[in-house]
C-alpha positions, 0 to 999 in steps of 0.5 A: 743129042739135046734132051730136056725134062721139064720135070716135077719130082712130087708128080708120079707121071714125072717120075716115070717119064724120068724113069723111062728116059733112063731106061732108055739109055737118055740121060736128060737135062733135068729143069725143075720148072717150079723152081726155074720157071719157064719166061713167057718167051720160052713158054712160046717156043715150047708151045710150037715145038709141042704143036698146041695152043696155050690152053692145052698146056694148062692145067684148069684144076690148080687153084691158080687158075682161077686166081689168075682170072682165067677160063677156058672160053675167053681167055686169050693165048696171051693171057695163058701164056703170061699165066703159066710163067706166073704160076708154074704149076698151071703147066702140064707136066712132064714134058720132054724137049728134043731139039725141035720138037717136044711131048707132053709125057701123059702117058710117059711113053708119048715122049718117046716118039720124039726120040 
């Protein structure tokens, strides 16, 4: 059983959604995707593990946003993607990878469904 966190250990819903994954028995691969940014290619695959567009993925309020040139009416998918491997702490967080699917832990227990 393959189970990822892409997990930021400064945001307290990334923490529970660890938290709650070993209470659970799940010992997850742990990847700190502000220091091991996700590449546009992984950024895709994700994206259709999840089931969403681009623009549910990031995170409109970070000031990288807005120094990237984004907005959430005209950008492209292409340009959220290419934004989000930029600048890291554009995406969501946390989410959680098993195998061919993955949730966004917000509220942590989503992720659980995947399990």
């Amino acid at each position: 059983m393959s189970i990822t966190i892409l997990h930021n250990p400064r945001c307290s819903k990334s923490r529970q959604t660890l938290a709650l994954l070993q209470e659970n028995g799940i010992q997850p691969l742990v990847r700190e995707y502000l220091k091991d940014p996700l590449n546009t290619a992984e950024i895709s695959e994700l994206l259709a593990k999840l089931g969403l567009e681009a623009k549910s993925l990031i995170r409109p309020k970070e000031d990288d946003f807005k120094l990237a040139g984004l907005d959430l009416k005209t950008s492209s998918e292409a340009a959220f993607i290419e934004a989000m491997a930029m600048h890291p702490k554009l995406m969501e967080r946390p989410v959680v990878i098993h195998n061919d699917r993955a949730r966004i832990g917000r509220p942590p227990e989503c992720v659980l469904e995947i399990l």
